[in-house]
TORKOL-4160 file (C-alpha; in steps of 0.2 Angstrom, whole numbers, padded with zeros to 4 digits, m for minus):
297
<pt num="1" X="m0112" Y="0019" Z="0056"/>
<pt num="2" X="m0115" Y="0023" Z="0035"/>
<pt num="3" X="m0123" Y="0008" Z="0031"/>
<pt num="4" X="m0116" Y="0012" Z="0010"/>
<pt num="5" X="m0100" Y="0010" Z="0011"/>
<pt num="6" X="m0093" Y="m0001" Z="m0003"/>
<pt num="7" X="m0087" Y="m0018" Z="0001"/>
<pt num="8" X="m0073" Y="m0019" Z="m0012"/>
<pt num="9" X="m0061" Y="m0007" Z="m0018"/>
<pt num="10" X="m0064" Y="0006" Z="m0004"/>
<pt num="11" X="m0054" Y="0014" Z="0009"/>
<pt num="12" X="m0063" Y="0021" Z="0026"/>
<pt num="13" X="m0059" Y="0034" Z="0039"/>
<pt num="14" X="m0061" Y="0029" Z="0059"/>
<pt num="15" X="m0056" Y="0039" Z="0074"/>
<pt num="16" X="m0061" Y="0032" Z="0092"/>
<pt num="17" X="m0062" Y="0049" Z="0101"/>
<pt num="18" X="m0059" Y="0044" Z="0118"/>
<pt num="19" X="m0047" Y="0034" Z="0114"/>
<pt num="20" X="m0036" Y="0045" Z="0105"/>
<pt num="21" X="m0038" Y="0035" Z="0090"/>
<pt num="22" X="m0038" Y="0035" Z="0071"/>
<pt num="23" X="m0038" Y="0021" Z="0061"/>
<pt num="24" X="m0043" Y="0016" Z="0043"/>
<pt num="25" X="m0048" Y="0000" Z="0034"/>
<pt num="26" X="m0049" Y="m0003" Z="0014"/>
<pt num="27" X="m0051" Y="m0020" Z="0003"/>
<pt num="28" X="m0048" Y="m0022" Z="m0012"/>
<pt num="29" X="m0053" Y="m0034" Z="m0027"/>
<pt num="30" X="m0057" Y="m0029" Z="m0044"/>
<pt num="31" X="m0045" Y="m0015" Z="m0044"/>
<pt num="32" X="m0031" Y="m0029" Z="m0037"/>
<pt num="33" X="m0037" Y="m0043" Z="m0051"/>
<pt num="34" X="m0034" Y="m0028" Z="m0063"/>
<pt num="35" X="m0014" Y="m0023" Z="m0057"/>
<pt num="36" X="m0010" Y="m0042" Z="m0055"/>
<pt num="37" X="m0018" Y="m0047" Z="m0072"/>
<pt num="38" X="m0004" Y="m0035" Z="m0079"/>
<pt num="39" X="0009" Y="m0046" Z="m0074"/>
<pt num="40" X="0011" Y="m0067" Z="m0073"/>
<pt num="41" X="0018" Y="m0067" Z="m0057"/>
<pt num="42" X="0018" Y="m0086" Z="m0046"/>
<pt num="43" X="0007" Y="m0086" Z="m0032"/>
<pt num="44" X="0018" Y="m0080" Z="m0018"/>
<pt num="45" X="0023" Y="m0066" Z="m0027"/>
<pt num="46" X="0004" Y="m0062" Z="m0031"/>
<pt num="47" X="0000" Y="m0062" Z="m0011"/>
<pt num="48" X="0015" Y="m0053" Z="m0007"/>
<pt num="49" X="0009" Y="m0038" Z="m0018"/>
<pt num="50" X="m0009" Y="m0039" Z="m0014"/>
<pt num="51" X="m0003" Y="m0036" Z="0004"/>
<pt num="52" X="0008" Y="m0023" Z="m0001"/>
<pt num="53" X="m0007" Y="m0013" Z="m0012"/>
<pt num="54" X="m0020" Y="m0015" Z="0003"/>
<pt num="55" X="m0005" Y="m0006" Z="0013"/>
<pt num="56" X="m0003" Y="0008" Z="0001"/>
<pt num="57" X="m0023" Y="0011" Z="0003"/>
<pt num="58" X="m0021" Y="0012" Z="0020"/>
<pt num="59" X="m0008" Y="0023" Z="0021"/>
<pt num="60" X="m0011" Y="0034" Z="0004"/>
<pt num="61" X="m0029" Y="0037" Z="0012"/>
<pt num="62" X="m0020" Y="0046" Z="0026"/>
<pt num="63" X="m0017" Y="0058" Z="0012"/>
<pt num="64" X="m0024" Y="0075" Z="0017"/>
<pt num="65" X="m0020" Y="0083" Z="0001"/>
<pt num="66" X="m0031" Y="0076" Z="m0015"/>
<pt num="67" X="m0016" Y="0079" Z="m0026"/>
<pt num="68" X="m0004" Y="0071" Z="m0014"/>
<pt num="69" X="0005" Y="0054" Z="m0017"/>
<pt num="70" X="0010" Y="0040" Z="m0007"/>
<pt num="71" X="0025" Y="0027" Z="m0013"/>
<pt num="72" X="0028" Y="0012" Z="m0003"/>
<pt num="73" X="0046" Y="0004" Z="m0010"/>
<pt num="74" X="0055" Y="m0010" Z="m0003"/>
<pt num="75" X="0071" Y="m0015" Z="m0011"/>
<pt num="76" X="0082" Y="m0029" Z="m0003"/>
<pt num="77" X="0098" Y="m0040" Z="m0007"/>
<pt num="78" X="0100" Y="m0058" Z="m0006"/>
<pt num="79" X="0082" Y="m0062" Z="m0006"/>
<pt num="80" X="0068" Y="m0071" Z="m0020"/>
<pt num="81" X="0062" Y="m0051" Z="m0022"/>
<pt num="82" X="0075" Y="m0037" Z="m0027"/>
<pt num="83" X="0062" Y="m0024" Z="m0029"/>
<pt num="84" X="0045" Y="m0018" Z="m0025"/>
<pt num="85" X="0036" Y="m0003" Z="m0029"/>
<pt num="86" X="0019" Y="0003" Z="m0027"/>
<pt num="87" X="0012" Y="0018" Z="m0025"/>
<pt num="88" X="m0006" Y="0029" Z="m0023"/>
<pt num="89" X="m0012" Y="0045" Z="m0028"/>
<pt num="90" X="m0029" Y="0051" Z="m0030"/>
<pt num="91" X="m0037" Y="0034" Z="m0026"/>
<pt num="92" X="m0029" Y="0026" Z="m0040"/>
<pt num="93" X="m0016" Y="0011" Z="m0034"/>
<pt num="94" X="m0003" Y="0002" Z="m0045"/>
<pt num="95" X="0012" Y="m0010" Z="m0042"/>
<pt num="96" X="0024" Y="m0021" Z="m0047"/>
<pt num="97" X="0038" Y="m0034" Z="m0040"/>
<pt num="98" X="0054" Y="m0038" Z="m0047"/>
<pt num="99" X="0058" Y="m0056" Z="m0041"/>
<pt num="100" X="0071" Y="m0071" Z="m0048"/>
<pt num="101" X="0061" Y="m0086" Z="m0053"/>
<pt num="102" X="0076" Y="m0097" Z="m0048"/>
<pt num="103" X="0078" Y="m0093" Z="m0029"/>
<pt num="104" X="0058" Y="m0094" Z="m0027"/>
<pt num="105" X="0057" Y="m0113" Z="m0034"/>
<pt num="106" X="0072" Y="m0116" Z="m0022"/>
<pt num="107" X="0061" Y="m0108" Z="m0008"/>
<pt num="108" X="0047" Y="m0115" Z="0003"/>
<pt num="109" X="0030" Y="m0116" Z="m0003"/>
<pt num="110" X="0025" Y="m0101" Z="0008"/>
<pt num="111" X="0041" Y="m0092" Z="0009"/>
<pt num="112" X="0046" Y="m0081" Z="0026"/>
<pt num="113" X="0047" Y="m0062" Z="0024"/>
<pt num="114" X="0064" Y="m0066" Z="0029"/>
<pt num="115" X="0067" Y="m0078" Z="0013"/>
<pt num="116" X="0057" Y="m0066" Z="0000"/>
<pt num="117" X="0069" Y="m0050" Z="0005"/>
<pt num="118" X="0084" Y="m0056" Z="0011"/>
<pt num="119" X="0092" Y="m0041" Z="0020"/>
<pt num="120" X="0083" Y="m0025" Z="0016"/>
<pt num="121" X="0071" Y="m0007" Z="0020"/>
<pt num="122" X="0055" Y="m0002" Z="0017"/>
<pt num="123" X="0053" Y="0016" Z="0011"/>
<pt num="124" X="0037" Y="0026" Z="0012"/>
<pt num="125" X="0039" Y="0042" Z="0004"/>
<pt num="126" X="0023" Y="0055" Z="0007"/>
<pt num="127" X="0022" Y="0069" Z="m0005"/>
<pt num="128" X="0010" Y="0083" Z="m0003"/>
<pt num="129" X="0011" Y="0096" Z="m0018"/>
<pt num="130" X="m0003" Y="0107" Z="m0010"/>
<pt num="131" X="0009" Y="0114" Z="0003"/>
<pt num="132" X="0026" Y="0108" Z="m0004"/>
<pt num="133" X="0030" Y="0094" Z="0009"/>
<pt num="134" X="0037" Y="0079" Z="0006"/>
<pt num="135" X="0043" Y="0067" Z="0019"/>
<pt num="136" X="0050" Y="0049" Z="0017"/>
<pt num="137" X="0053" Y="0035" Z="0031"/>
<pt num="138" X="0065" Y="0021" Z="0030"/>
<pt num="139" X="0064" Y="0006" Z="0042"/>
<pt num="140" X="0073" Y="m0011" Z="0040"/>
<pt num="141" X="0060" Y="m0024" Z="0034"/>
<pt num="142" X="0059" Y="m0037" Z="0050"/>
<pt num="143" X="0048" Y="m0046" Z="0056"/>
<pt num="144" X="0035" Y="m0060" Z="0052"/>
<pt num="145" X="0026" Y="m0050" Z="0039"/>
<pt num="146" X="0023" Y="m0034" Z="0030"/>
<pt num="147" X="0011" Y="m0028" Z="0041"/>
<pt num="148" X="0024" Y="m0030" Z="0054"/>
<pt num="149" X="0037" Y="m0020" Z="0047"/>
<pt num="150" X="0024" Y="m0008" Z="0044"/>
<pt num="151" X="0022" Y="m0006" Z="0061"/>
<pt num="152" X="0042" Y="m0003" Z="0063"/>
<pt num="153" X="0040" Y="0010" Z="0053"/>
<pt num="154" X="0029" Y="0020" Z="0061"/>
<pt num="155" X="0036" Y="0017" Z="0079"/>
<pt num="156" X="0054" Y="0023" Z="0072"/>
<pt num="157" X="0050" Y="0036" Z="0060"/>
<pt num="158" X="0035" Y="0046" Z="0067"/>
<pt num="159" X="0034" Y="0035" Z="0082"/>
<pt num="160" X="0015" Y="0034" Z="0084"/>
<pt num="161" X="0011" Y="0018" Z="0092"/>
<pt num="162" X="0000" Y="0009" Z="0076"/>
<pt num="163" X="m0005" Y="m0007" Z="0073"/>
<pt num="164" X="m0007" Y="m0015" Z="0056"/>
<pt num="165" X="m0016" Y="m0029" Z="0050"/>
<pt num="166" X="m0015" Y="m0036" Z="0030"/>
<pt num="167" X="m0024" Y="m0052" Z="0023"/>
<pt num="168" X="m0022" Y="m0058" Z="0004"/>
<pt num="169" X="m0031" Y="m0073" Z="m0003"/>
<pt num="170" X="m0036" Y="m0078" Z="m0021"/>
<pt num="171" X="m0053" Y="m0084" Z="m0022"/>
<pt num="172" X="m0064" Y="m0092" Z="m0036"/>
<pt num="173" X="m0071" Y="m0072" Z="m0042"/>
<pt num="174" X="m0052" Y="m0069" Z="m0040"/>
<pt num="175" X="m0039" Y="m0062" Z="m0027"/>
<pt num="176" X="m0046" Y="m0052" Z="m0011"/>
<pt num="177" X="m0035" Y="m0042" Z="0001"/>
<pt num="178" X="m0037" Y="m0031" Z="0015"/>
<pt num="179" X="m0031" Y="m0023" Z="0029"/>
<pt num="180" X="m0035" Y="m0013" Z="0044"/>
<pt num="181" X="m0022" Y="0001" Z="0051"/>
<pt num="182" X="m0025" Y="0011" Z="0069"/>
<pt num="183" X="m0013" Y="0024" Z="0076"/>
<pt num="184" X="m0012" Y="0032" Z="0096"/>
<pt num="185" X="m0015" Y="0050" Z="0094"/>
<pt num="186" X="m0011" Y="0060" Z="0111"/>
<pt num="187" X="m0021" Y="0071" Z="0118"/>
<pt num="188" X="m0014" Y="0090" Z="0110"/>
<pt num="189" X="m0012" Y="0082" Z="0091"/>
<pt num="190" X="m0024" Y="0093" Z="0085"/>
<pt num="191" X="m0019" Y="0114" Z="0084"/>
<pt num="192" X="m0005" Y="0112" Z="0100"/>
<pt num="193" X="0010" Y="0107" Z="0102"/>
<pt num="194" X="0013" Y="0087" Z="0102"/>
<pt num="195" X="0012" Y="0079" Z="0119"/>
<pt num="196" X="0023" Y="0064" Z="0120"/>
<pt num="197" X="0014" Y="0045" Z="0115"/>
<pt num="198" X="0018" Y="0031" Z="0126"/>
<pt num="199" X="0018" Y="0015" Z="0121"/>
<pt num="200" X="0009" Y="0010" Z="0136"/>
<pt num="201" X="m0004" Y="0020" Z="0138"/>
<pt num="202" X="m0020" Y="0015" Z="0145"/>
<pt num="203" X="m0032" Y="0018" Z="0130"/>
<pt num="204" X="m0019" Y="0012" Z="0116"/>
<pt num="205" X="m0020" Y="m0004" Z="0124"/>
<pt num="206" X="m0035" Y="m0005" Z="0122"/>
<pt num="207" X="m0038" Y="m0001" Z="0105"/>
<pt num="208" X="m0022" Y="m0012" Z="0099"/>
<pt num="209" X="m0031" Y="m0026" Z="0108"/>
<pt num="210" X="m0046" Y="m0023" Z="0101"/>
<pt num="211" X="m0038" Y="m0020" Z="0083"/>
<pt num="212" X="m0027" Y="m0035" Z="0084"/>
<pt num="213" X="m0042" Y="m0047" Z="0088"/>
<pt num="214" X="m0047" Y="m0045" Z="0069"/>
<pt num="215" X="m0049" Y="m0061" Z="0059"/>
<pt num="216" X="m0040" Y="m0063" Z="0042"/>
<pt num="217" X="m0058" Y="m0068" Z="0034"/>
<pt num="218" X="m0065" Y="m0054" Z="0040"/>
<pt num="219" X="m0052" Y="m0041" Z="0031"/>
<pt num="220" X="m0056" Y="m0054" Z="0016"/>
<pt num="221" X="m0077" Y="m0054" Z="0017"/>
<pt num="222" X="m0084" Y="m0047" Z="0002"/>
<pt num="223" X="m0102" Y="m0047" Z="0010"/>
<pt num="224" X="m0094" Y="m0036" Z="0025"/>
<pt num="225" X="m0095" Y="m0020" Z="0023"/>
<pt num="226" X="m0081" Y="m0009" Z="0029"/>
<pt num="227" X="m0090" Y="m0002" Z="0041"/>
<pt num="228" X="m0097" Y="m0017" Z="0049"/>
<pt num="229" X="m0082" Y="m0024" Z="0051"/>
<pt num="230" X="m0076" Y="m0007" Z="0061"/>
<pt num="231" X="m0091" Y="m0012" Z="0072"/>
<pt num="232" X="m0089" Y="m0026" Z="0075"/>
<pt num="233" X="m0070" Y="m0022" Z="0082"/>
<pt num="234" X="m0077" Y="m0007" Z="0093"/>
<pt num="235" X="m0095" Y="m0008" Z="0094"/>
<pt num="236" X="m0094" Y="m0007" Z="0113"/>
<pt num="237" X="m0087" Y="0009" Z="0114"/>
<pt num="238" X="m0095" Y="0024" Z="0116"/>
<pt num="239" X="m0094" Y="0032" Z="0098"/>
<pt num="240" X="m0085" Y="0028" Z="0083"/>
<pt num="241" X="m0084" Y="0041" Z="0069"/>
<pt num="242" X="m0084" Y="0034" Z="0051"/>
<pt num="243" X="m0078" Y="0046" Z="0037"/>
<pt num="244" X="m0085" Y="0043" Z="0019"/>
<pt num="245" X="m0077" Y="0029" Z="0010"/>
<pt num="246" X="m0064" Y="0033" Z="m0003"/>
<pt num="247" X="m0067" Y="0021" Z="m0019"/>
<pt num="248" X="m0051" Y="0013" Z="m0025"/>
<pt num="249" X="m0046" Y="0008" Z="m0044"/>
<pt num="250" X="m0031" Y="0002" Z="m0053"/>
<pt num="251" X="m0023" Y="0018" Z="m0062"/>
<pt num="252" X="m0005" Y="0018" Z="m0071"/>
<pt num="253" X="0000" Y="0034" Z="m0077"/>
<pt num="254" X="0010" Y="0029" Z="m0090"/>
<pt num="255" X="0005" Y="0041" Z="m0107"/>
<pt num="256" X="0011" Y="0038" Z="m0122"/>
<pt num="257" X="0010" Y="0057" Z="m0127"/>
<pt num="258" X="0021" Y="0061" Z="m0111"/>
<pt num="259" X="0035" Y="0046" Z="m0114"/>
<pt num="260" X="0035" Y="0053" Z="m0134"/>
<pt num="261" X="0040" Y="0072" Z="m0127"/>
<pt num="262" X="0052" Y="0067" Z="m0113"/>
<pt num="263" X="0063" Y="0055" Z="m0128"/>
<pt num="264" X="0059" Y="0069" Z="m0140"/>
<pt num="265" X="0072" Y="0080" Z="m0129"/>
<pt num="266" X="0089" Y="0067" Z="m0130"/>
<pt num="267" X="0100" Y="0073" Z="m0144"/>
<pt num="268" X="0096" Y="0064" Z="m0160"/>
<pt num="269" X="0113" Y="0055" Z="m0159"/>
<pt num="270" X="0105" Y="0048" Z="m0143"/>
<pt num="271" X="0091" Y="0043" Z="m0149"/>
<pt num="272" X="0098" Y="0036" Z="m0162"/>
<pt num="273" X="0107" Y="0024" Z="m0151"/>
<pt num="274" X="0090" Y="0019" Z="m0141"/>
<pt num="275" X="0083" Y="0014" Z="m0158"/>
<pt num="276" X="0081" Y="m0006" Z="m0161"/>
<pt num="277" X="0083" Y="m0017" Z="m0178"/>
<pt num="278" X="0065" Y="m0011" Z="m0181"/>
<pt num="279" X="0070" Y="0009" Z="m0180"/>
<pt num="280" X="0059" Y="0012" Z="m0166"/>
<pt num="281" X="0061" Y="0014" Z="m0147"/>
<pt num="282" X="0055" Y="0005" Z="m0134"/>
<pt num="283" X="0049" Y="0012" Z="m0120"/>
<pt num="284" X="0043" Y="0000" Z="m0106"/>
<pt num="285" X="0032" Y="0003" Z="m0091"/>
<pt num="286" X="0034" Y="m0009" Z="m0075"/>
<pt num="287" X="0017" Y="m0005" Z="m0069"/>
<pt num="288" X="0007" Y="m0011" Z="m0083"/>
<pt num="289" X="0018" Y="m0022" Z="m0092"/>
<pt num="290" X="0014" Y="m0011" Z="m0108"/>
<pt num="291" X="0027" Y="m0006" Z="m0122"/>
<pt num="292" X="0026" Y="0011" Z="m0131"/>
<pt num="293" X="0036" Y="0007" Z="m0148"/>
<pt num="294" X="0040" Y="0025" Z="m0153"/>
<pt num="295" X="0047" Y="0033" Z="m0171"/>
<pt num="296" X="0056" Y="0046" Z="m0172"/>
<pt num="297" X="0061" Y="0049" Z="m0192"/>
C-alpha cells in the first residue's frame, strides 16, 4: 500500500485480483467547502449534494480517457429537488441543486430520498472524446439513498454487480464526504469477450461483504488515508493493488470570453431583446452562482 496518498480531495484506484474486483474510494473537503460556499443552500440540501459530488469522483475516476467527462443528473417531479447536476472532468468537480424552499420547511428534518425527489431518474452520461464514445444510463431513483440508486444503475445499465457506499457530514473545519464504490469484474473482462456476471458469485460475495462493512466515519476520517481505509476493508486477502491517487479540486468552466462569443452570434435584434434596463446582458452560471454582465454597443 502507498503510504502518500492524500487524505482529502483524492480519488484512488483498487482492484482485488482474485477476486475479480475493482473498486475506488475518494473524499472530499476543501474542494466541496469551495462548490457549496458558491451557493446558500440549507443543510439537507448541502448533504445531499456533498453525496452527490463524492459519487461523481468515484465514478469520473473510472474515466480512462484524461479528456473524458462524467455528468451525474437527476431530475424529478413532485419532490423538495427538481434538478441536480453535477459533473467531472479532468479531476475538476462542480455541482448544483435546484430545490423549492417551501416543500423542504414542510418536510422532515432529515428528508427520505423518497421526499427530496418525488418520482424521478438518475442519468449518468460518460463521454469520452479520445475515441468518440459516449454512453448514458438512466435508472429510476429508489431506494434508501443515493448510493443505493447508484447501485441500480449499474445492475440495469451495464449490469455489473457494484456496491456503493456515500457518507456526508459538516464538521467544524467544514463539510466531509466520501465514498467507496466496488464492482464484480468476470473472469474474460480484460482483451476477450465478456463472460456473463452472476449476482451470486462466490468471490463477489465476498468482496460486497467486505465493502459493505465500511463505517460512515471511516469514509469521513480526515487522518485516514485512502489507502488505509482500503486496508483496513481487505487487509486479509492475498494482494490488493492501489493505483496512484487522483487529487480532486473545485473547477467551473464558465469563461467570460466564451459566454461573450456564443451571445456575440444572436442577431442584434436578439440581443437586443436579452438586454436589461441597464443595457447589458446577463448571463448566469448555476455552478458558480457568478453573473457575466455583458455590453454589446
Amino acid at each position: 500500500m502507498n503510504p502518500d496518498i492524500s487524505n482529502l480531495d483524492a480519488a484512488l484506484g483498487v482492484t482485488v485480483p482474485a477476486r475479480h474486483a475493482r473498486g475506488r474510494a475518494a473524499r472530499i473537503g476543501p474542494a466541496l467547502d469551495a462548490i457549496l460556499s458558491a451557493h446558500n443552500y440549507p443543510a439537507p440540501i448541502e448533504r445531499l449534494l456533498a453525496e452527490a459530488l463524492a459519487l461523481t469522483a468515484l465514478l469520473g475516476s473510472l474515466l480512462k480517457d484524461s479528456g473524458g467527462q462524467l455528468t451525474l443528473q437527476a431530475q424529478t417531479q413532485g419532490g423538495v429537488v427538481d434538478l441536480l447536476v453535477c459533473d467531472y472532468k479532468g479531476g475538476e468537480l462542480r455541482g448544483y441543486v435546484r430545490h423549492d424552499p417551501v416543500k423542504l420547511a414542510d418536510a422532515a428534518h432529515a428528508p427520505t430520498l423518497k421526499t427530496l425527489f418525488g418520482e424521478g431518474y438518475l442519468a449518468i452520461t460518460f463521454d469520452q472524446p479520445a475515441t468518440n464514445e459516449r454512453y448514458q444510463g438512466i435508472v429510476p431513483l429508489e431506494g434508501e439513498s443515493l448510493g443505493a440508486a447508484a447501485q441500480s444503475y449499474f445492475s440495469q445499465s451495464e449490469q455489473i454487480p457494484s456496491i456503493v457506499r456515500l457518507a456526508a457530514e459538516k464538521k467544524a473545519r467544514g463539510w466531509v464526504a466520501g465514498g467507496i464504490l466496488f464492482q464484480h469484474l468476470p473472469e474474460g473482462e480484460e482483451g476477450r469477450e465478456r463472460l456473463h456476471t452472476r449476482l451470486d458469485h462466490p468471490d463477489w460475495d465476498h468482496v460486497a461483504a467486505l465493502a459493505g462493512s465500511v463505517r460512515d466515519e471511516e469514509l469521513l476520517d480526515e487522518e485516514l488515508a485512502l489507502d488505509q481505509l482500503v486496508w483496513r476493508l481487505f487487509h486479509e486477502e492475498a494482494e490488493v493493488r492501489v493505483l496512484a491517487g487522483a487529487p480532486l479540486s473545485r473547477g467551473c468552466r464558465c469563461d467570460p470570453a466564451y459566454v461573450r462569443s456564443v451571445i456575440a452570434r444572436f442577431p442584434a435584434e436578439e440581443r437586443e431583446e436579452m438586454k436589461d434596463e441597464e443595457g447589458l446582458i446577463r448571463v448566469n452560471c448555476e455552478f458558480c452562482s457568478t453573473s457575466f454582465p455583458l455590453s454589446f454597443e
